[in-house]
TIDREN-136127 format. One record per residue (C-alpha): residue number from 0; residue in three letters; chain; x, y, z. Coordinates in pm, 1 decimal. Layout:
residues N
+-----+---------+--------+----------+----------+----------+
! num ! residuo ! cadena !        x !        y !        z !
+-----+---------+--------+----------+----------+----------+
! NUM !     ALA !      A !        X !        Y !        Z !
...
+-----+---------+--------+----------+----------+----------+
//
This chain:
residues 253
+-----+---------+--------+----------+----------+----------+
! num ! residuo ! cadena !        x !        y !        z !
+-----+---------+--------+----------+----------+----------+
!   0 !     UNK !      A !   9944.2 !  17692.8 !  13039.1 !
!   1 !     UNK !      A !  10201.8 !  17976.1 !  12980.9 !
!   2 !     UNK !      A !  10010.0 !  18233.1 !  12855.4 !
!   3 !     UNK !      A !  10156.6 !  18562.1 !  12700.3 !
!   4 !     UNK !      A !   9994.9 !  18840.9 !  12562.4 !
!   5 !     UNK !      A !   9921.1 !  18924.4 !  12887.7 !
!   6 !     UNK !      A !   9755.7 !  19239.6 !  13010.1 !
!   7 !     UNK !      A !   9651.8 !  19421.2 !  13363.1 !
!   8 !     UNK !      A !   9338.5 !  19272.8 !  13460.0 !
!   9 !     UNK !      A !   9171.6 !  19185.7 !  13778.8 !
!  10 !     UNK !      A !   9395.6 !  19149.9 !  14057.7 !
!  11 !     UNK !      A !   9343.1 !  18803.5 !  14201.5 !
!  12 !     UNK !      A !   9562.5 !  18591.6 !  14405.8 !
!  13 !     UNK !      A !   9474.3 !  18195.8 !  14461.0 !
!  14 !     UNK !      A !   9727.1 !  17911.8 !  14490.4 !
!  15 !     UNK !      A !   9567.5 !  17601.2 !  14550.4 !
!  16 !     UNK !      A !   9557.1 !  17269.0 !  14344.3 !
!  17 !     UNK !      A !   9442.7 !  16922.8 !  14459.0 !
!  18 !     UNK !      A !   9776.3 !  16830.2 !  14621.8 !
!  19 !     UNK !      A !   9775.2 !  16468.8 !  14745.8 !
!  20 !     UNK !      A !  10033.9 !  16528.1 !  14968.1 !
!  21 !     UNK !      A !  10100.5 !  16785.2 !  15286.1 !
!  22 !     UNK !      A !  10477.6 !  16716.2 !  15267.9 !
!  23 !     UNK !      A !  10657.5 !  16946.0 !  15034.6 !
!  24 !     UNK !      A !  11041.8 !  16962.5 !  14893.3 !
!  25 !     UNK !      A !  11270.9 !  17169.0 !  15105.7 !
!  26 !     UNK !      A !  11365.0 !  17388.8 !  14815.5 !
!  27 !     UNK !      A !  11100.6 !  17653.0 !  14743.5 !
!  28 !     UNK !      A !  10807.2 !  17555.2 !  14536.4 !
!  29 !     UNK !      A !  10614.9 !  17798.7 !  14368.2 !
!  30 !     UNK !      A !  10271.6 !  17808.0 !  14155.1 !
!  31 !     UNK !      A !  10234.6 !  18004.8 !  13819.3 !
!  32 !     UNK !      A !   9863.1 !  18140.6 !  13808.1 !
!  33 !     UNK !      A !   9643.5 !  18305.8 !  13558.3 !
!  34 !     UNK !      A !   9296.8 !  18507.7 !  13610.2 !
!  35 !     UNK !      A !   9160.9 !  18461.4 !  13272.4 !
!  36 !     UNK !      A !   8862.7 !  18712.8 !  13233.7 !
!  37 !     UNK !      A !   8607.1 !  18620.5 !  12976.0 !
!  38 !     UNK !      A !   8423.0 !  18803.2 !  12779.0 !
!  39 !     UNK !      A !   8004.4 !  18873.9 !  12851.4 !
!  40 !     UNK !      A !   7888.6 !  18603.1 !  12649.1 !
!  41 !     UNK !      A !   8113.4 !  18349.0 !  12590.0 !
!  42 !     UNK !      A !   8155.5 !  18098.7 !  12875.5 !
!  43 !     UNK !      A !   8017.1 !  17815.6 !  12741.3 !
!  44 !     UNK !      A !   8233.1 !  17862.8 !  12401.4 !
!  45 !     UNK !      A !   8506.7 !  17898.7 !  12618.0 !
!  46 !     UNK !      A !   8478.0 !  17628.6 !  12811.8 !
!  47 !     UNK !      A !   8401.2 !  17364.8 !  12511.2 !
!  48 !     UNK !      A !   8749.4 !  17512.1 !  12393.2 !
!  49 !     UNK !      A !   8956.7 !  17495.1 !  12713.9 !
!  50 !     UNK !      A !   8867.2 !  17094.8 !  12686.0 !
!  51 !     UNK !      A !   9054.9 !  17121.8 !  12297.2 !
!  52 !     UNK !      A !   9316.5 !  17285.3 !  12450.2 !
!  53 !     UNK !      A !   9351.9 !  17041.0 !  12746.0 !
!  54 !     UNK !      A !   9365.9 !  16736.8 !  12491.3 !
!  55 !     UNK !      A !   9641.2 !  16879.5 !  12306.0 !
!  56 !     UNK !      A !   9852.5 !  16947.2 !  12590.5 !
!  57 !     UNK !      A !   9766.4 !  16559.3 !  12711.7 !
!  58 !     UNK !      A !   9850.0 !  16439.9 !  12354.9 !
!  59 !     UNK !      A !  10172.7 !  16613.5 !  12360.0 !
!  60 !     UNK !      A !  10307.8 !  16508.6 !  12664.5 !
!  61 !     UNK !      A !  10270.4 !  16825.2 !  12883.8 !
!  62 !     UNK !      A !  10518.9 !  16768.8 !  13178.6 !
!  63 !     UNK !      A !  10360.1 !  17025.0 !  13385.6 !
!  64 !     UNK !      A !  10020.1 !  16980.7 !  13605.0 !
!  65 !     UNK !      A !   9756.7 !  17229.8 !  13518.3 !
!  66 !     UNK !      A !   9463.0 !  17314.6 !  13766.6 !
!  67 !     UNK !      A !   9147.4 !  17451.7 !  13643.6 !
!  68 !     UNK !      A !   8900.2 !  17644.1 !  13846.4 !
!  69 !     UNK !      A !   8531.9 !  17830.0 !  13714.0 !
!  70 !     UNK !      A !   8468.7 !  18126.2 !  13940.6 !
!  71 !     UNK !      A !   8102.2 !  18054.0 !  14038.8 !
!  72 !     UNK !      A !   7994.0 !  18312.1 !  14308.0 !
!  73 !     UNK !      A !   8154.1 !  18686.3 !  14330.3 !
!  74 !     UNK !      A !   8225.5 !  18956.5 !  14062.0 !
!  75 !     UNK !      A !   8427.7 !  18777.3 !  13856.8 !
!  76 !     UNK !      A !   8144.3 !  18516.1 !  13820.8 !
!  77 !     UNK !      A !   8204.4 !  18268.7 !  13466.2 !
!  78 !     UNK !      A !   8596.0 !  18332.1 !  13494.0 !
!  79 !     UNK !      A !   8855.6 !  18137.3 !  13474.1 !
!  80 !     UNK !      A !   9136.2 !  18004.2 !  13775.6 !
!  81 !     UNK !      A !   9443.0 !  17838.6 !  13634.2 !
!  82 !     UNK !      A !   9749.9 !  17674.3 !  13845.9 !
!  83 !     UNK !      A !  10020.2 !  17489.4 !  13787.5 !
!  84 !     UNK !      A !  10269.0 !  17326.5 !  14006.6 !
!  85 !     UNK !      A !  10385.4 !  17331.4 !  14264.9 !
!  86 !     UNK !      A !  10730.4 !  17336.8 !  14064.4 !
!  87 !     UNK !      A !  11061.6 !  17489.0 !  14176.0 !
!  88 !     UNK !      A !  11255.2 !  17810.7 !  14024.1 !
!  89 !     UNK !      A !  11432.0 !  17554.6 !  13804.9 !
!  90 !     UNK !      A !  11134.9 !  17398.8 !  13647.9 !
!  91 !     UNK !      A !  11017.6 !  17762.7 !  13491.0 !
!  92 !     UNK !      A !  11325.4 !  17743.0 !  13274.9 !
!  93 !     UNK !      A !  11335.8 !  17364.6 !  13181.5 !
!  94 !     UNK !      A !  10923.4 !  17438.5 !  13077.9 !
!  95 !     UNK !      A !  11028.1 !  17750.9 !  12863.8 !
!  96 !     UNK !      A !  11013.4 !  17590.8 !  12558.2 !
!  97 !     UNK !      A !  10730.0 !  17346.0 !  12594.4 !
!  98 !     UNK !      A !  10535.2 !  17621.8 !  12778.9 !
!  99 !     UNK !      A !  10559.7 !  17864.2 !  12471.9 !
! 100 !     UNK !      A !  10404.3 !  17637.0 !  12217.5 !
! 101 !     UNK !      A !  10175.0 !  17567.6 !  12475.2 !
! 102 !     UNK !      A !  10138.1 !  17934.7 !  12516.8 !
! 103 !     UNK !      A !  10064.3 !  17990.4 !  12184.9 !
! 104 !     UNK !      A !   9843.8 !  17688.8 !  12072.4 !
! 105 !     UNK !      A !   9602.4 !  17843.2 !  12405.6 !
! 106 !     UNK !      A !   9570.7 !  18166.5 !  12250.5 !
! 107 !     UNK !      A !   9492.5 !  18020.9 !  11902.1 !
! 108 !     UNK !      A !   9217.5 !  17766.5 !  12064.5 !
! 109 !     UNK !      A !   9027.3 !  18026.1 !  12274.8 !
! 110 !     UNK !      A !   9188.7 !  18348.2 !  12266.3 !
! 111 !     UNK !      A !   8875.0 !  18483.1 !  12059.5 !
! 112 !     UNK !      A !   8683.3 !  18434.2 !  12407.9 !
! 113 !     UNK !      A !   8899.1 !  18631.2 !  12579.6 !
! 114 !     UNK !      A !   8854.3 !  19002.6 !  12729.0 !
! 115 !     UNK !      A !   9179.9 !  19042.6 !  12943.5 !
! 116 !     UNK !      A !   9438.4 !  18837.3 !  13148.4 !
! 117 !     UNK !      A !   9697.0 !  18802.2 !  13435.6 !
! 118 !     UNK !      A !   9942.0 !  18577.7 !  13556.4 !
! 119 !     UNK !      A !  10116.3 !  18601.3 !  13889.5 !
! 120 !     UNK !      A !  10361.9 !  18349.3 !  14094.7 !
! 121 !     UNK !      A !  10258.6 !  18248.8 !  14440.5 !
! 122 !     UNK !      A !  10410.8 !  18057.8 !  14747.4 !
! 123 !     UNK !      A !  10252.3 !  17791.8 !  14919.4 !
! 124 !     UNK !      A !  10265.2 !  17874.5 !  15347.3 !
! 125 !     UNK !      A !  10396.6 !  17556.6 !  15426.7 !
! 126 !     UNK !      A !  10362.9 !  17572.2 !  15805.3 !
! 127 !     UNK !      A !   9981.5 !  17687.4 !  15811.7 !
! 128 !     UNK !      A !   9822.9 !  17432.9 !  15617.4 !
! 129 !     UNK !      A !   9554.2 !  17150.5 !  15641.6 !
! 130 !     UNK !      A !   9482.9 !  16981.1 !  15384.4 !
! 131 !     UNK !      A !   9121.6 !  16738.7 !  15416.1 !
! 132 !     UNK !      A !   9150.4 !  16361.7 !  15474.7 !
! 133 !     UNK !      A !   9078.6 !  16284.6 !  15154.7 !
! 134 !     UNK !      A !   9170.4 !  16545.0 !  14861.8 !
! 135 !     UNK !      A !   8972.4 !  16404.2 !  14603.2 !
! 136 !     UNK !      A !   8660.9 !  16487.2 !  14746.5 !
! 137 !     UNK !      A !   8725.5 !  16874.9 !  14679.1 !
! 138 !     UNK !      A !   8493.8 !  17022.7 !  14442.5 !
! 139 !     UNK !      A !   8460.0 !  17375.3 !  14563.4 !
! 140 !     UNK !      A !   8695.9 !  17593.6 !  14722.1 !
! 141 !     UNK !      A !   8619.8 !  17955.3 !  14905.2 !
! 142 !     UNK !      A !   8896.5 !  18201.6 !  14857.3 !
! 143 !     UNK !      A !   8928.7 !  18518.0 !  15112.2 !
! 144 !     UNK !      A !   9180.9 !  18831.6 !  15017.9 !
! 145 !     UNK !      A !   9301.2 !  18971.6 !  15319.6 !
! 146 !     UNK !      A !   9472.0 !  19344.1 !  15214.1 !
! 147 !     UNK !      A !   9700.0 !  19362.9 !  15497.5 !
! 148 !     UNK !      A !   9833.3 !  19689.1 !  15655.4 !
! 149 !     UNK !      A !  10150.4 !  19847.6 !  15605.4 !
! 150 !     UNK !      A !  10406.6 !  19684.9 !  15832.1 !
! 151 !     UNK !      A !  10151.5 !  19473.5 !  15968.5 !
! 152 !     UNK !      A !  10157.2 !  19142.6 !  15788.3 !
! 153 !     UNK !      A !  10379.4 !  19009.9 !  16129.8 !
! 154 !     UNK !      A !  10100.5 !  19057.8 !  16342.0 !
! 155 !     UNK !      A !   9873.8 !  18891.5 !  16087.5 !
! 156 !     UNK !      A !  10066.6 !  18576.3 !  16060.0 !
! 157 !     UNK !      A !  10067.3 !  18580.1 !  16387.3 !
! 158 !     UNK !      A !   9698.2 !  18533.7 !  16443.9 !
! 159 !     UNK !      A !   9734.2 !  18280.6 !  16181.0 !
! 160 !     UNK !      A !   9921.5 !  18085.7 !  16361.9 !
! 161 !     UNK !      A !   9724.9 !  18057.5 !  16672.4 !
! 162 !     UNK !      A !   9447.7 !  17980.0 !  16500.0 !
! 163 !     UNK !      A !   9606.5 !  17718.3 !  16318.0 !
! 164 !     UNK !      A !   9762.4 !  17559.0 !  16626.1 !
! 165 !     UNK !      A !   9426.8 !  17545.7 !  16811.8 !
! 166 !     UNK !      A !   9245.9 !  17421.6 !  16514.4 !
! 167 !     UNK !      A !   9556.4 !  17170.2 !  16490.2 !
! 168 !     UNK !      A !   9515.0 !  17043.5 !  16853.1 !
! 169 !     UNK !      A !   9160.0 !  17019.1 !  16876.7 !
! 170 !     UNK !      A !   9124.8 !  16888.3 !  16542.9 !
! 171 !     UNK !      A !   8847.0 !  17122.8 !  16495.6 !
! 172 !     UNK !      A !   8726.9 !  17010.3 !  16121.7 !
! 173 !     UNK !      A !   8838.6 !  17323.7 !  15884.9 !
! 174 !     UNK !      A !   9066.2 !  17236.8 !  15555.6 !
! 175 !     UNK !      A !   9286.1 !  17496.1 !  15441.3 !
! 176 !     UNK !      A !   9581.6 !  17651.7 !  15262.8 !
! 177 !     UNK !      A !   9725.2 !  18047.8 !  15279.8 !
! 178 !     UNK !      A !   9920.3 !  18169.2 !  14983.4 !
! 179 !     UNK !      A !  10187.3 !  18466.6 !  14971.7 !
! 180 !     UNK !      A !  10226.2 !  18695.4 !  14653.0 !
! 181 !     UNK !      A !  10581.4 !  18694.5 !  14498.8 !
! 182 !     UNK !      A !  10584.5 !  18823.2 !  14140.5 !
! 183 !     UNK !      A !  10277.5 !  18963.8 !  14036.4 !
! 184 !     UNK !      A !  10042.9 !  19075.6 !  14282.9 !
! 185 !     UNK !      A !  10062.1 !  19360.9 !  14564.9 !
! 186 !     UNK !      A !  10252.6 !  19183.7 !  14849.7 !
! 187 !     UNK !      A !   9996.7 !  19313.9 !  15111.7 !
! 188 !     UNK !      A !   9752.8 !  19028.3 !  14965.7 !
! 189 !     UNK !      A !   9746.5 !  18745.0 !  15195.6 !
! 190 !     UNK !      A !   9507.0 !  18437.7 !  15009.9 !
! 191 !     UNK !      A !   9298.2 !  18216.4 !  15256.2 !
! 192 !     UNK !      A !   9186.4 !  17941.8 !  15026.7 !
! 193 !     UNK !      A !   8848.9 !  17684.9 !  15225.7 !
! 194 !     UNK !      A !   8832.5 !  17340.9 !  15083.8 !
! 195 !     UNK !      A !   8527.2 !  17212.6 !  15072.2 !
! 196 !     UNK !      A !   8339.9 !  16827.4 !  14965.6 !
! 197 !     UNK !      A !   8011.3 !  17071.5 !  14809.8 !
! 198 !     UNK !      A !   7814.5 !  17339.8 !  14897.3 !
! 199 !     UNK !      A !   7633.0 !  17152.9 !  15172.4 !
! 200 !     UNK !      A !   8012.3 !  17106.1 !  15352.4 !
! 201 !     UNK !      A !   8014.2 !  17511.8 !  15364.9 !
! 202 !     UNK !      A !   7745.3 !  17463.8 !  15626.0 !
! 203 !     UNK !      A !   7852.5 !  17600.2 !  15940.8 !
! 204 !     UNK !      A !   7961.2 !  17374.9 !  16228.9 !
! 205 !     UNK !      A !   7737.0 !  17307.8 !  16533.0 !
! 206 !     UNK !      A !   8033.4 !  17497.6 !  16755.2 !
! 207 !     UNK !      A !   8101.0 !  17798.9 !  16451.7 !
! 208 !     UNK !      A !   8436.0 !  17921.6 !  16405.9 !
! 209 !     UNK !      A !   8418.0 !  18242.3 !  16639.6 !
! 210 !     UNK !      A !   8347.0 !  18071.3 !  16943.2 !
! 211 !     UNK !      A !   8565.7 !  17797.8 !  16888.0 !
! 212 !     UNK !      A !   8844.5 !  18065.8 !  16923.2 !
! 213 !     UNK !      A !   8688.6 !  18147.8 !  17241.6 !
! 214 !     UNK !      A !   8702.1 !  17847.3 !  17393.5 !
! 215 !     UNK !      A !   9004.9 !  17727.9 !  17228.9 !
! 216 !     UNK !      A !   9204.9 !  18007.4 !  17294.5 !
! 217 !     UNK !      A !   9065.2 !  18096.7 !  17654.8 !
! 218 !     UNK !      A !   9179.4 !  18398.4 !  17804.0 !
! 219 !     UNK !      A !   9403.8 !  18485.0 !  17499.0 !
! 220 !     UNK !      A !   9100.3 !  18508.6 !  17227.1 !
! 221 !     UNK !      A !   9018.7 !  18868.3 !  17305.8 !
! 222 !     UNK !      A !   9383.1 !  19038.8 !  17284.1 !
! 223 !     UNK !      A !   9465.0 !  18758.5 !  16961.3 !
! 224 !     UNK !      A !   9165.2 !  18814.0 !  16817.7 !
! 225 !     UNK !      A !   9167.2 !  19192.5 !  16786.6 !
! 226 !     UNK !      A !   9531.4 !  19199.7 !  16732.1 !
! 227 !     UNK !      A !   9453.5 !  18945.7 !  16404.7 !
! 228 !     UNK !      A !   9115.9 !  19205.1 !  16291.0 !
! 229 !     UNK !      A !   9325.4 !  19475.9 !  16323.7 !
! 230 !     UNK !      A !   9616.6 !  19390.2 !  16073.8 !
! 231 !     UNK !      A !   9481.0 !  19447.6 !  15751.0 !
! 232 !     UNK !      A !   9176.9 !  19688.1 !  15609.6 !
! 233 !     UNK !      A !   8941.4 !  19472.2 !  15396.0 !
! 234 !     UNK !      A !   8838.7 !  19127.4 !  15251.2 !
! 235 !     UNK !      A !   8677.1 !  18995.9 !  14937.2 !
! 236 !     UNK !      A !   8596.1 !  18632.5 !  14857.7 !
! 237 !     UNK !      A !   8492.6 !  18399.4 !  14589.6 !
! 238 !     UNK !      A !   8429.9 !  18010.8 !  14535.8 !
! 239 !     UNK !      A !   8582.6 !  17848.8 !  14285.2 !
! 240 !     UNK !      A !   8444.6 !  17523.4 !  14162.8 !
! 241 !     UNK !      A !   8755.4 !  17232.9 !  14024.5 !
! 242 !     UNK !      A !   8697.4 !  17126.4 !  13641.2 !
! 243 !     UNK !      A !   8926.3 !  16784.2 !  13676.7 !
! 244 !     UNK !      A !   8833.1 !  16709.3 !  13315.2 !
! 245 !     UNK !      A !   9004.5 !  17048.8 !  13168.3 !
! 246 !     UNK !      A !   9274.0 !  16976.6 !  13434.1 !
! 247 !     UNK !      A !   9593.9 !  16832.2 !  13354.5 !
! 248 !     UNK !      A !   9698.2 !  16582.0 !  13607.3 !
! 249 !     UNK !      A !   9984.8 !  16293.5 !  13575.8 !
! 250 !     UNK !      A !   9960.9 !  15963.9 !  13720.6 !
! 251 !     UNK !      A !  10159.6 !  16030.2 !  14048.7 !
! 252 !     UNK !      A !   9891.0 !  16287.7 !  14128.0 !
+-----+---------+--------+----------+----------+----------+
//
């Protein structure tokens, strides 16, 4: 959904959709999100209106896939997550025309709902991801902001990437994709995105995450572990529930 009219709003960075697949092109693929803010009030209406919206672009043949998200826990509670993609550089200009009627038939169907937007483009990490056995079962997800410190998103990825590797080799059972900022966001914002089956699948494991580390990691935790806390200055978090039936998906998906 290529919205325009767009103005500063909340700064939020998420790139996930329900990919059914872990192996990506070699080319770059990017995602073009939106944070669309609603105004006090008019969720439902909304809502009922995305689903006009989402017909039309089904009727019209709509080559692009659109993920939908409600934000349903954090300050941004009732608002709205849209993704598309993954698509390459390429595909933003072969969309442009499509993607500006599109544009504008959004902001005609619910644009009287709406207190404030922003889109962004994001890039899928490719190497630190884990998607769940079965992506269909994904209703929620749990997205963490990590504001990273100057000249310290190296040392970041780096903790990533242990983690990942033990989680990898233990098979320790955590889903999960990281996205980097490239247009449209501060590029200290590093996205942690949580898949999860409901809200019962949030509940910790019997071994939690900390002292899996511990054990995983052995005599390395420690020095990885405070090397990873002490590469960026704050967190916030949301969940985000999936609306497949405002979503637009393709058959291949």
């Amino acid at each position: 959904m290529r919205l325009h009219k767009l103005t500063l709003g909340t700064l939020i960075t998420l790139a996930l959709g329900l990919c059914t697949t872990s192996a990506m092109a070699e080319s770059e693929q990017v995602n073009q999100m939106y944070h669309i803010k609603i105004k006090p009030g008019h969720a439902a209406a909304f809502y009922t209106d995305l689903a006009e919206h989402a017909a039309w672009r089904r009727e019209n043949g709509d080559p692009w896939t659109w993920w939908v998200y409600r934000v349903v826990n954090g300050v941004d509670d009732g608002d709205c997550i849209i993704r598309s993609g993954p698509v390459s550089w390429a595909d933003m200009d072969a969309y442009a025309e499509f993607g500006g009627k599109g544009g504008d038939m959004f902001w005609e169907t619910v644009g009287e709902h709406v207190e404030d937007s922003h889109s962004w483009i994001g890039r899928l990490d490719q190497k630190h991801v884990r998607w769940m056995p079965d992506m269909s079962e994904i209703s929620l997800v749990s997205i963490i902001h990590y504001h990273t410190k100057p000249g310290m998103k190296e040392s970041f990825m780096q903790g990533v990437d242990a983690f990942h590797n033990a989680i990898v080799e233990h098979d320790y059972p955590i889903y999960y994709v990281f996205d980097m900022p490239i247009n449209g966001q501060p590029s200290n914002i590093i996205t942690l995105a949580l898949l999860f089956k409901d809200f019962a699948d949030m509940e910790p494991e019997e071994e939690p995450m900390p002292q899996f580390i511990q054990r995983a990691l052995g005599d390395e935790a420690e020095a990885t572990l405070k090397a990873f806390q002490s590469s960026f200055t704050s967190t916030d978090s949301m969940i985000l529930r999936y609306l497949p039936e405002l979503s637009i998906l393709h058959e291949a998906e």
